[in-house]
C-alpha positions in Angstrom: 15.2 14.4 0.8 16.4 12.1 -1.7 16.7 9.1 0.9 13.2 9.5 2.1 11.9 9.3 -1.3 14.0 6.0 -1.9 12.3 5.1 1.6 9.1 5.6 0.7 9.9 3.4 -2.9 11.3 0.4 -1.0 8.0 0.7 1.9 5.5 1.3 -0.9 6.9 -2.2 -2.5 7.3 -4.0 0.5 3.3 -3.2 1.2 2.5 -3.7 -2.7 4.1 -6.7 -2.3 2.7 -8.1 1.1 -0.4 -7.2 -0.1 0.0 -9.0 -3.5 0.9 -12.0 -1.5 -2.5 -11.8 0.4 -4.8 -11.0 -2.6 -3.3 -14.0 -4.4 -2.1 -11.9 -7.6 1.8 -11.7 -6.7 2.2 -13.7 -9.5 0.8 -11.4 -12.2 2.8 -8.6 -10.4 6.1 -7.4 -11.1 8.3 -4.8 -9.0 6.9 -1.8 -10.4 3.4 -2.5 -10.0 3.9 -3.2 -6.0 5.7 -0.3 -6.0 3.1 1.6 -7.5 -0.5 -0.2 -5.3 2.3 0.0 -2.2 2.7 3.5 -2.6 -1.0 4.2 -3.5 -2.0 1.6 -0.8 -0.4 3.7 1.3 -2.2 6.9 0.2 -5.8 5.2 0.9 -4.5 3.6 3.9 -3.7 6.9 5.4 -7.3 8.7 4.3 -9.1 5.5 6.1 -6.7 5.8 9.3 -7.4 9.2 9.5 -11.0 9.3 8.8 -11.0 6.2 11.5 -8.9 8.4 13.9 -6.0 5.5 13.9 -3.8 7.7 12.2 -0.5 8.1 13.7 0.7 11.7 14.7 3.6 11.5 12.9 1.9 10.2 10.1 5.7 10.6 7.5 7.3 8.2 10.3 8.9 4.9 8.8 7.7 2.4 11.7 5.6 -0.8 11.9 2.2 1.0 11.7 2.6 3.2 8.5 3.9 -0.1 6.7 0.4 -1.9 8.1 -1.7 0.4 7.2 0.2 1.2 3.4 -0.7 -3.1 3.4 -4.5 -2.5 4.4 -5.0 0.3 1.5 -3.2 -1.6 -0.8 -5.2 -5.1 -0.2 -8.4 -2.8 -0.7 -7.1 -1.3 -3.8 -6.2 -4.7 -5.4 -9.6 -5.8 -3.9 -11.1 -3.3 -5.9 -9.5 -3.9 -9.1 -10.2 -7.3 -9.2 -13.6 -6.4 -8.6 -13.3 -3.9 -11.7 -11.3 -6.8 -13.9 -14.2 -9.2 -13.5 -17.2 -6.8 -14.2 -14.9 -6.6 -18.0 
């Protein structure tokens, strides 16, 4: 249990991180923070796979797909921030 929670940690920065790097705001990011879209990333990735019907049937699996689809719901949640951040 313990080492799929650290897992999940180190996938949901690698995505927060990846995605940072695409959105053009890794610079204002720090560790925690990719953690935290990674992790969330993944959360909304997962609703749009499965809404889509691209979710995986394993959907708790560690593989290539899970990690691009925590990316894609973590580039649309910075997407939306910065959206947010510039209407203020």
């Amino acid at each position: 249990m313990l080492w799929e929670i650290i897992a999940w940690i180190i996938i949901g920065g690698l995505a927060g991180w990846i995605a940072s790097m695409i959105m053009g705001t890794n610079a204002s990011m720090g560790p925690i923070a990719n953690i935290i879209v990674g992790i969330v990333g993944a959360v909304i990735g997962g609703f749009l796979a499965d809404l889509l019907g691209l979710a995986p049937e394993d959907a708790n699996a560690f593989n290539l797909w899970s990690l691009i689809v925590a990316i894609v719901g973590a580039v649309i949640l910075l997407f939306l921030i910065g959206l947010i951040q510039r209407r203020t």
